[in-house]
N, C-alpha and C positions, 0 to 999 in steps of 0.2 A: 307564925304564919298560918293562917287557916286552909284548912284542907282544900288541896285542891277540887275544882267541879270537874267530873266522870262524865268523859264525852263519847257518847256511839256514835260512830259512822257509818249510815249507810250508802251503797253502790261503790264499798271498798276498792274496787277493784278498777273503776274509772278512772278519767284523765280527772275530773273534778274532786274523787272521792280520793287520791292518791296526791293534791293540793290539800286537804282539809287534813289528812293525815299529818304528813309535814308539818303543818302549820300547829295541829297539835301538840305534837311533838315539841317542838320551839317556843311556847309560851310557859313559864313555868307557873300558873296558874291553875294552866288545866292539865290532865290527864287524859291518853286514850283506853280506856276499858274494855271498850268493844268495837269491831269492823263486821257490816255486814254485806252481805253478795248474794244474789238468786241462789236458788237451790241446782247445783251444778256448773256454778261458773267457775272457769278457769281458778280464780281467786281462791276458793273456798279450800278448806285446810292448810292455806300457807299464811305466812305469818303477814301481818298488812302492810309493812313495810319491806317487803322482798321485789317487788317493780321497781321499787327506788336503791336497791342494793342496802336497804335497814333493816335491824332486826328491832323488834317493838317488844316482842314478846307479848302480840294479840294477836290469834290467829283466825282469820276470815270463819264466818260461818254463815250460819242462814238462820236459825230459831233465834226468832226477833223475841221472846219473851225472855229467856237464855240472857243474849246481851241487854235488856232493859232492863234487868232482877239488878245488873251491878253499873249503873248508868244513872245521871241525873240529867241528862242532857241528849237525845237525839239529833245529829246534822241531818237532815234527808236534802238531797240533787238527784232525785231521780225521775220517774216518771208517774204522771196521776193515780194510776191502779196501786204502785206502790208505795206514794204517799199518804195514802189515802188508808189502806193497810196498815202503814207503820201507824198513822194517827190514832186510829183505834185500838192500836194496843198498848200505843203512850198514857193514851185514857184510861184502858184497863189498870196498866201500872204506876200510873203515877209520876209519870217521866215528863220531861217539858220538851215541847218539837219545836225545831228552826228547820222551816224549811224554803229550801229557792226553786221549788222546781216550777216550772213553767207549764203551759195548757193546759189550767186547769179551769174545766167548765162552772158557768153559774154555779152548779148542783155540787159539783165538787167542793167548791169554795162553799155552799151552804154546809154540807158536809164535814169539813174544817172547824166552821163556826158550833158546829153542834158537840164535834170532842172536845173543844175551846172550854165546854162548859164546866168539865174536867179538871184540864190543866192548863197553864201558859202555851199558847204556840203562837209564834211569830212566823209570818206567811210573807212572803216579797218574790214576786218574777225574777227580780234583782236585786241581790244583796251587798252592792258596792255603794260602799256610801257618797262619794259622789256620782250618781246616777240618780241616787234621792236625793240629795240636793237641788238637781238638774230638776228633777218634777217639779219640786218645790218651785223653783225660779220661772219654770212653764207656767204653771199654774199664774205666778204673781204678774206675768208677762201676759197672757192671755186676758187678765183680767185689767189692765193696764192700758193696754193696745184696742181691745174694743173690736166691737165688728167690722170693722172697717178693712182688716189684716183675715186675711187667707191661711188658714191654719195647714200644713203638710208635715205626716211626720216618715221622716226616711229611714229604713237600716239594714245595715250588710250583718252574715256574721259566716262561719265558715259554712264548707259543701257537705258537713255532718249535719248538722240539726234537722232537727225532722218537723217543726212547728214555724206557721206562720201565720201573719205576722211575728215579731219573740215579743215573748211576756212584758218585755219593758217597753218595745214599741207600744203596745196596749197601755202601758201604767202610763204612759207620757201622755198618749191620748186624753184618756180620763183625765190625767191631772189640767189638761190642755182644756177639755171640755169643763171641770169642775169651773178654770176662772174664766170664760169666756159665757157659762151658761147655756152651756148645749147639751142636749141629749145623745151620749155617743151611741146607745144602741140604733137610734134611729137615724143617726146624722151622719155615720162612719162612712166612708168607700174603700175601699180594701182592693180594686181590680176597676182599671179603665183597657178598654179595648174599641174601637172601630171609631166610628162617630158617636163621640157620647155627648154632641153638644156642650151647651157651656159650664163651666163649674158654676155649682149649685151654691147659691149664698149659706156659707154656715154648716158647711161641713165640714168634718176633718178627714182627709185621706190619709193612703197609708201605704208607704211603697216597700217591695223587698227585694234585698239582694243575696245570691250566696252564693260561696265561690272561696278557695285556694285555705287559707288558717285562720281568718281574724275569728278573734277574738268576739270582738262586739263592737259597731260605731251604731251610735244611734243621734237625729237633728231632726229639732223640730223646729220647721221653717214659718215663721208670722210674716206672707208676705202682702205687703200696703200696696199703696199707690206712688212712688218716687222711691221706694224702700223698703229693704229687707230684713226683719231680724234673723238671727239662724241662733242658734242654743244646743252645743253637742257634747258630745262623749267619746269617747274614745278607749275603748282597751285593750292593754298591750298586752296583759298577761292574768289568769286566771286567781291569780294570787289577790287579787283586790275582793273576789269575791267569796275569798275563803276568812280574808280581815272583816269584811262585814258581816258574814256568818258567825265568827268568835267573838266580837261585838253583839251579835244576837242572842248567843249560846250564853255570855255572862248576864243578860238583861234575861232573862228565860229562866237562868237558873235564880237570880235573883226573886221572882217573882214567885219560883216553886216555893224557895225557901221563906218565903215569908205566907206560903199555903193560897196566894192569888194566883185565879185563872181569866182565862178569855185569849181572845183572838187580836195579834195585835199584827205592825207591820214594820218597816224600817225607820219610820216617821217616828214613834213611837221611842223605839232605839234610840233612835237620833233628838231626839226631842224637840221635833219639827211639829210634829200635831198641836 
């Protein structure tokens, strides 16, 4: 059996990062090497499996160059400044990045694309594989349906998150707009309030809910004239998005070990591109 791939975890210490752990754990492909946490979090000196009542025998740290020295593989779930961080220093070492974190501006994503040049990193809002499916079928459905159809995309997620629209409502857009042939920076609506008059031919809205635990529901509404399509998602538990990341993590390290770089997405993974 060939050596397992050496996976770091960073934001150890979250409800997401304590999901990727586990699921670590459970695969016996891979291996966890290293768990990383802010400098001062709770986490850091304990071992990564101690919120779950497990011992791993990796203990939380913060010197990301530290855990990349024995790493093939980066998870990042966290937030823009420190994915954006972990990315540059994957690039310094040679480490391949999966990461799902979400808000991440133009510049940022430019950003991505420039340490890409480096090494493999796969980038996704959303890393459940059916969720990229779901885009895919937007996409094919938007371009199918034709102008005619009212494009809305809806999503609730829980009373934590702190970005909106989420990442995936965005990726559904885009993919919404890729087959219908819109411009979404120009064409998007994000916020209706007072009299806003009629809806505008050809644009995609975007509505948000948040409230009580979910998880994630996300539906993008094509509505006609006598009829409606709707196209959704639904998730029940966090675990889907730690399968698509270990899914990403072997396509990553694949690509390390064969010495290819760039910037890819779940499409890619999935071999939907």
């Amino acid at each position: 059996m060939a050596n397992p791939i050496r996976i770091a975890i960073a934001g150890a210490g979250g409800r997401m990062g304590q999901v990727l752990i586990a699921s670590v754990l459970a695969a016996p492909d891979l291996t966890l090497a290293a768990a990383l946490d802010v400098p001062g979090a709770s986490s850091c000196g304990h071992d990564a499996g101690a919120p779950m009542g497990r011992a791993t025998g990796v203990v939380v740290g913060s010197d990301v160059d530290d855990a990349l020295a024995r790493s093939d593989v980066l998870i990042d779930f966290t937030r823009p400044e420190g994915t954006l961080a972990h990315a540059a220093a994957c690039a310094r070492r040679g480490v391949a990045l999966v990461a799902g974190t979400t808000g991440l501006t133009p510049a940022d994503k430019a950003e991505l694309a420039t340490q890409a040049g480096a090494v493999p990193i796969v980038h996704a809002p959303n890393m459940s594989v059916g969720v990229n499916v779901l885009a895919d079928l937007v996409a094919r459905a938007a371009r199918a349906l034709g102008a005619g159809y009212d494009i809305e995309v809806v999503e609730m997620h829980h009373r934590h998150k702190v970005d909106a629209p989420s990442g995936t409502a965005l990726m559904l857009g885009e993919a919404a707009a890729s087959g219908a042939g819109i411009d979404l920076a120009t064409q998007g609506v994000y916020a209706r309030e007072g009299v806003t008059g009629e809806r505008k031919a050809g644009t995609i809205g975007f509505a948000t809910l948040r409230g009580g635990d979910v998880v994630g529901e996300h539906t993008v509404v094509f509505a006609g004239t006598g009829e409606r399509v709707e196209l959704s998602h639904r998730a029940t538990s966090r675990q889907m998005f730690a399968d698509g990341a270990l899914r990403a993590a072997r396509f990553a390290a694949a690509l390390r070990a064969e010495r290819r770089v760039g910037l890819h997405d779940m499409r890619d993974v999935l071999g939907l591109a």
